[in-house]
C-alpha positions in Angstrom: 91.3 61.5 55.8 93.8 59.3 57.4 93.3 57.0 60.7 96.3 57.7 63.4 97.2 55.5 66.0 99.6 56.8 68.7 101.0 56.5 71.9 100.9 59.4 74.0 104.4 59.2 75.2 105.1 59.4 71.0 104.3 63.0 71.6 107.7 64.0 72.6 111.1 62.6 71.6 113.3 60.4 74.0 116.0 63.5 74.5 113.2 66.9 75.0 113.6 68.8 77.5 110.2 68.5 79.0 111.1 64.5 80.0 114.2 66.3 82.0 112.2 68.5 83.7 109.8 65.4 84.7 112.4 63.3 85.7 113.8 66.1 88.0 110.4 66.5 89.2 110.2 63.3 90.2 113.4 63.3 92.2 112.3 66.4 94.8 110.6 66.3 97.8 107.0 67.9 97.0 105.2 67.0 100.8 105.0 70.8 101.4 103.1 71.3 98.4 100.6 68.1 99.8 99.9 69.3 103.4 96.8 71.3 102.5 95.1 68.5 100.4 96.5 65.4 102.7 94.3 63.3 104.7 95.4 63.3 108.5 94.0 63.0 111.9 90.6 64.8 112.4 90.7 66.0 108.7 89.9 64.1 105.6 91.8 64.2 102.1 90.1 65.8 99.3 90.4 65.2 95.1 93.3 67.6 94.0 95.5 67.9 90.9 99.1 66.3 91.6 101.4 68.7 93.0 104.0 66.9 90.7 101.8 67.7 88.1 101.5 71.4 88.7 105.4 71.9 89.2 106.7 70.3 86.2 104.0 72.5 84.3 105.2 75.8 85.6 108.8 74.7 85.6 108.4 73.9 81.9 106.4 76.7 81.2 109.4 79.6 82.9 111.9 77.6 81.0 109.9 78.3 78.0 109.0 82.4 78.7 105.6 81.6 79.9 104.4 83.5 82.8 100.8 83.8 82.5 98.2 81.4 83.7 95.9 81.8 81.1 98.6 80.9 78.3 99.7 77.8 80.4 96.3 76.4 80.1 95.4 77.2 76.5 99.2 75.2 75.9 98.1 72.2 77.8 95.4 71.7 75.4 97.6 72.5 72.1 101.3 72.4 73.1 102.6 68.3 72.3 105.1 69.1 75.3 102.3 70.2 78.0 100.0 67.7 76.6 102.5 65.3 77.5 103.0 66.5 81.0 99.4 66.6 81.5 98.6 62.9 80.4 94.9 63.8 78.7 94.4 65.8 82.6 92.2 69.0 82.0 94.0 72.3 84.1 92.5 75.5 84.3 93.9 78.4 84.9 91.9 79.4 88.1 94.4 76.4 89.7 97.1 77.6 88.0 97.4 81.0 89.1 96.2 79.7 92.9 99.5 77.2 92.8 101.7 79.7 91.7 101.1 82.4 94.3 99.8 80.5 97.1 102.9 77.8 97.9 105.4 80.5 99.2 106.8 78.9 101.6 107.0 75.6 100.0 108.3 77.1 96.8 111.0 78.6 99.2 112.1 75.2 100.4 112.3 73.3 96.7 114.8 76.2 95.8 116.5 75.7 98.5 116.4 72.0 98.0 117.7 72.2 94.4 120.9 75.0 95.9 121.9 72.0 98.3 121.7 69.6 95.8 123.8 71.7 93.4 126.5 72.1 96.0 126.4 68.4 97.4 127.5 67.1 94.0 129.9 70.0 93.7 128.7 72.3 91.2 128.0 75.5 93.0 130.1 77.1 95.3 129.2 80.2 97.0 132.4 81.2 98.0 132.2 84.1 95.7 128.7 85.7 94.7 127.5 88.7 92.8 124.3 90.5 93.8 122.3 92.6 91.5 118.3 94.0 91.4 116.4 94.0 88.7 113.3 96.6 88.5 110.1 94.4 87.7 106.8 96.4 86.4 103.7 95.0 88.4 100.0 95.2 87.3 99.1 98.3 89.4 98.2 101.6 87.3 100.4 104.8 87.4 96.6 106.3 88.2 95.4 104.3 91.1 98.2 105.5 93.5 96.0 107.8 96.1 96.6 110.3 99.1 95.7 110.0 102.1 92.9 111.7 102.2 91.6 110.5 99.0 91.9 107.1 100.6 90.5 107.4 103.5 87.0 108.6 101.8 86.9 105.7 99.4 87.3 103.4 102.0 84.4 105.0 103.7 82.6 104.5 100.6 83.7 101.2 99.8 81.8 100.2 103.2 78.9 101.8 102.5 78.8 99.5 99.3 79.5 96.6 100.9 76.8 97.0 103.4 74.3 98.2 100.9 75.4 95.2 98.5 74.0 92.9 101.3 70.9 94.0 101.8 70.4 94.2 98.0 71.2 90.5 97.8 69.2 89.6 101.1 66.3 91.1 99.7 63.9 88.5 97.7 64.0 90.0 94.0 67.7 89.1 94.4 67.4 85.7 95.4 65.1 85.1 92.6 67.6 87.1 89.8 71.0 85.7 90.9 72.2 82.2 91.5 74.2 82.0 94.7 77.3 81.7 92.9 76.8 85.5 91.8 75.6 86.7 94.8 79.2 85.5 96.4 81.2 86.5 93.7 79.9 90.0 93.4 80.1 90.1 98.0 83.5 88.5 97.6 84.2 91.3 94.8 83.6 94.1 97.2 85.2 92.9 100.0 88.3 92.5 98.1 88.2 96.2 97.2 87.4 97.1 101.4 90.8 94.8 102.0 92.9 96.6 99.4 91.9 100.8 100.5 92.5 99.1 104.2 95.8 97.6 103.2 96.8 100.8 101.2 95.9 103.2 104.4 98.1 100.7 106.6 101.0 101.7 104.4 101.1 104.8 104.9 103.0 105.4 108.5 106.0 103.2 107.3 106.1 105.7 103.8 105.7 108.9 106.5 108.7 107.8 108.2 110.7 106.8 105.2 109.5 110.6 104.0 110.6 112.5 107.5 113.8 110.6 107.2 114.7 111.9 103.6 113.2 115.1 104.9 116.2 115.1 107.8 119.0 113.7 105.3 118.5 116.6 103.0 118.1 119.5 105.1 116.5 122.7 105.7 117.0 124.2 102.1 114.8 124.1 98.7 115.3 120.2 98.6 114.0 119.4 101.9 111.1 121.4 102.0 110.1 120.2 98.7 110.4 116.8 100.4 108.3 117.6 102.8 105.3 119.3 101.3 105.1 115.9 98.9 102.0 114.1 100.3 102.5 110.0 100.2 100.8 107.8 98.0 99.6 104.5 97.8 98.1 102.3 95.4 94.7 101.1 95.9 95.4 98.2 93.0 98.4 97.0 95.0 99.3 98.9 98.3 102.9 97.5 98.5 103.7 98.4 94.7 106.2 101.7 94.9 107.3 103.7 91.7 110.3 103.4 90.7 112.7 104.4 88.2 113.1 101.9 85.3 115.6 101.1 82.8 114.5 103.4 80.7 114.7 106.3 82.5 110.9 106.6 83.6 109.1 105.8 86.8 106.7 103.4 86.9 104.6 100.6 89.4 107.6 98.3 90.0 109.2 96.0 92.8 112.8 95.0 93.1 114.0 91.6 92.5 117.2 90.9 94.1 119.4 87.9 92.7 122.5 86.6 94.3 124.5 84.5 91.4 127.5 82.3 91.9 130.3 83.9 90.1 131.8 80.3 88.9 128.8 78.8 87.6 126.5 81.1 87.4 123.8 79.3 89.1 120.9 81.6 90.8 121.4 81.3 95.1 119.7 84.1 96.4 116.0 85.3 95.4 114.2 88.3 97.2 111.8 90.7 96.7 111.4 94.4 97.7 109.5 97.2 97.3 112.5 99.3 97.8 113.2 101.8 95.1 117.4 102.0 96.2 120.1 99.4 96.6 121.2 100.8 98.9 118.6 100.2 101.6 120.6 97.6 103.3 119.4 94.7 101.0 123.2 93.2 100.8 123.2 91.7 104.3 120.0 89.7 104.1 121.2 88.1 100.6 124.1 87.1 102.4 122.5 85.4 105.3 119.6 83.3 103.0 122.6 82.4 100.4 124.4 81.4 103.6 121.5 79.6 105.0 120.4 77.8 102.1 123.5 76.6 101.0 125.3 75.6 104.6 128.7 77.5 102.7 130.2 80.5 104.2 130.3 83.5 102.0 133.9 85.0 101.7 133.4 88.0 98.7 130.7 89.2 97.6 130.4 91.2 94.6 127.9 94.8 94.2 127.2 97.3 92.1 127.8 101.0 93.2 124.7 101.7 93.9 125.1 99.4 97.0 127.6 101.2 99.0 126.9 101.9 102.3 129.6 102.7 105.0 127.6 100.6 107.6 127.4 98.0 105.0 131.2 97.3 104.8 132.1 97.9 108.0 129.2 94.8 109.0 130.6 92.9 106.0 134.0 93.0 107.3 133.1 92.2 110.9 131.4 88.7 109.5 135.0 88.1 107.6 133.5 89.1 104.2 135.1 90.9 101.5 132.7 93.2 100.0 133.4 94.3 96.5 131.9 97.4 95.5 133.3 100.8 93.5 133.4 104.0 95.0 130.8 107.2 93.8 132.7 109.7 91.8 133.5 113.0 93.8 131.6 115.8 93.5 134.2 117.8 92.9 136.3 117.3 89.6 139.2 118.2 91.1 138.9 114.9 93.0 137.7 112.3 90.2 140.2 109.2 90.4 140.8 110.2 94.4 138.2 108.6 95.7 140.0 105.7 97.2 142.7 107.4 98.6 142.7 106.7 102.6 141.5 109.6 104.4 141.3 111.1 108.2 139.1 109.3 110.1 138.6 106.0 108.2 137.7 102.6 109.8 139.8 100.0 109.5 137.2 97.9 107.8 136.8 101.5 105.3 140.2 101.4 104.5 140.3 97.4 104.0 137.9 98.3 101.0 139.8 101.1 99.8 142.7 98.6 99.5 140.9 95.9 97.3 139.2 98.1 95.3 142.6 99.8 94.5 144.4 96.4 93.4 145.4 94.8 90.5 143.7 91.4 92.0 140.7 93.5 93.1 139.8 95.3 89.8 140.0 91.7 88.1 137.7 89.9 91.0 135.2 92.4 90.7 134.7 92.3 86.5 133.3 89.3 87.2 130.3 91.5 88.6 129.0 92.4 85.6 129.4 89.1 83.7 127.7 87.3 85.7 124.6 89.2 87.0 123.8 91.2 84.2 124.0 88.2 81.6 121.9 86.5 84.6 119.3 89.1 85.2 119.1 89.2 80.9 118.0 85.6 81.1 115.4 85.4 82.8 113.8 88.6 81.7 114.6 87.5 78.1 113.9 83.9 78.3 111.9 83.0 81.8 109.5 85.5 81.6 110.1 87.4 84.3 108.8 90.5 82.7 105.4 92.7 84.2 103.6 90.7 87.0 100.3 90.1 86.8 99.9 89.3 90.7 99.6 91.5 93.4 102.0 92.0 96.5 105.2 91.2 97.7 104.5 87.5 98.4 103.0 86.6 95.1 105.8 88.8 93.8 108.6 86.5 95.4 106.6 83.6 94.1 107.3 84.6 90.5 110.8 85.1 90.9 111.4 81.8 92.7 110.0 79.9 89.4 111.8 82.0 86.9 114.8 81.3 89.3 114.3 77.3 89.3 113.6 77.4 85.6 117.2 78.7 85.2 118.6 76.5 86.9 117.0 73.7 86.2 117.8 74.3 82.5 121.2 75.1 83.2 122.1 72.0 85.8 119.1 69.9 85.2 120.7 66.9 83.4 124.0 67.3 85.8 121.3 66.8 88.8 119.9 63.1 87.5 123.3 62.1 87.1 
């Protein structure tokens, strides 16, 4: 047996990266993250974890892989590092997961705060960024994607359940059985399942119009009538989760995580979320506008992959003063591989801008750049930040996610620079 006495600051060393993390922590404007829990006129303050707290916890925890609320808690009560953050404070993971997803637009304005920081002191400039999408699994089942026919009778069911589910727990044998904590949860359990058939059904005009629109682009041949005879599906797990092709060559529940990385330093400036299975449904323009916005820089080239290119896409580009960067699709034809920047009949002037760049010397060297910065980027945090299969549900909660991963990356990359 042996009798320790310790400090708990011994717990960590002076130079770990957890006291970094703190200390930026502690630098940041958090008073978004307060509002719900602050006392003000007409509306008392109630006992709440500190919001500091919670950030530097999920901060630290994406810098370290960790992406699940469940693990974050368990660590708080064995990890030295967490331990330390927490300062002998018990967190669950019930307030874990609720902090994480439910602070989107506050989470929105910290990463903005820490890209305006990075340029004030001069070490990001957007000048030059390259965009990519990464493919993200999400918790919904292959299985639980539904017609709409299918969906409409198991919302008519779910109803039915909900309404006999309260007269079951009005009745007085229930009272007597069940505490009134599981009389709500198993209410609250049904309702969510009405909510998620009623959000799946609401999808489906927007995925009929998307549907009649392929139908149009493709014709009135084999393809097009294949298109349209293909009945819509939804998820009833989570109605904005689409499948989509993955890396490796299946399809599966996913969303697409767009990242826009400055070429330079390769510091993350751009975070969205879509539950658009293409590139090339005009997500470019947007990325331009929130790097834009949350920097306060102008965007002069901006660098895409080829399954971006859109004609509409370059011709706005080049009416904001933008050089877009993006290759060509090889020719159907093989007697016209290596052509396919040759000016033809009919080009815009802003088409045949593009042509130009993507011909030159300067151009072909600009745009490797593409490919070593967002794919060593989009590696990292699916590698090391966790952002691997979600285990929230919609697009919101989605975004969420991505924001952390994103300020763990930069935070772990610029972190020290920012306390200078």
């Amino acid at each position: 047996m042996a009798m320790v006495v310790q400090c708990p600051d011994d717990l960590v060393p002076a130079q770990h990266a957890v006291r970094m993390v703190m200390a930026l922590v502690e630098t940041l404007d958090l008073s978004r993250f307060s509002e719900s829990i602050k006392a003000r006129e007409g509306v008392a303050g109630r006992d709440a974890t500190d919001p500091r707290l919670l950030v530097g916890l999920w901060l630290y925890a994406c810098i370290r892989g960790i992406g699940s609320a469940r693990e974050l808690a368990r660590r708080c009560e064995e990890s030295a590092a967490f331990r330390w953050l927490c300062g002998g404070v018990t967190v669950n993971h019930r307030l874990l997961s609720d902090f994480r997803g439910d602070h989107g637009a506050a989470l929105d304005e910290l990463f903005t705060q820490v890209i305006a920081s990075l340029v004030d002191k001069e070490l990001v400039s957007v000048s030059r960024v390259s965009q990519d999408g990464v493919r993200v699994r999400v918790s919904a089942g292959a299985s639980s994607f539904r017609r709409e026919e299918r969906l409409q009778k198991l919302l008519a069911e779910s109803k039915q359940q909900v309404e006999e589910l309260r007269r079951q727990l009005e009745s007085p044998e229930s009272s007597a059985a069940l505490s009134a904590r599981q009389r709500a949860a198993r209410q609250r359990a049904a309702k969510e399942k009405q909510q998620r058939l009623e959000q799946a059904i609401a999808q489906l005009p927007e995925l009929k119009q998307k549907q009649a629109e392929a139908a149009r682009k493709a014709g009135r041949g084999k393809r097009g009538q294949k298109i349209r005879d293909t009945e819509p599906r939804v998820s009833t797990s989570d109605a904005e989760a689409r499948r989509m092709k993955m890396p490796n060559g299946g399809f599966n529940p996913a969303c697409n995580v767009q990242l826009a990385t400055d070429t330079e330093s390769r510091a993350i400036v751009g975070v969205e979320v879509s539950h658009e299975g293409s590139d090339s449904a005009g997500l470019s323009q947007s990325m331009r506008e929130q790097v834009e916005q949350r920097s306060g820089g102008k965007l002069e080239q901006h660098l895409l992959d080829g399954g971006y290119l859109r004609i509409q896409d370059i011709e706005h580009a080049h009416e904001q003063g933008v050089e877009l960067f993006v290759p060509p699709k090889p020719a159907r034809k093989l007697r016209r591989r290596g052509c396919e920047l040759e000016p033809k009949p009919g080009d815009s002037e802003a088409v045949l801008a593009w042509k130009r760049r993507m011909a030159s010397t300067e151009g072909q060297e600009i745009y490797r750049q593409r490919a070593a910065t967002s794919e060593t980027v989009n590696a990292d945090l699916r590698s090391y930040r966790g952002l691997t299969q979600l285990t929230v549900r919609g697009l919101a909660k989605a975004k969420c996610v991505a924001l952390w991963c994103a300020l763990a990356y930069n935070v772990m990359h610029f972190g020290a620079a920012l306390l200078l």
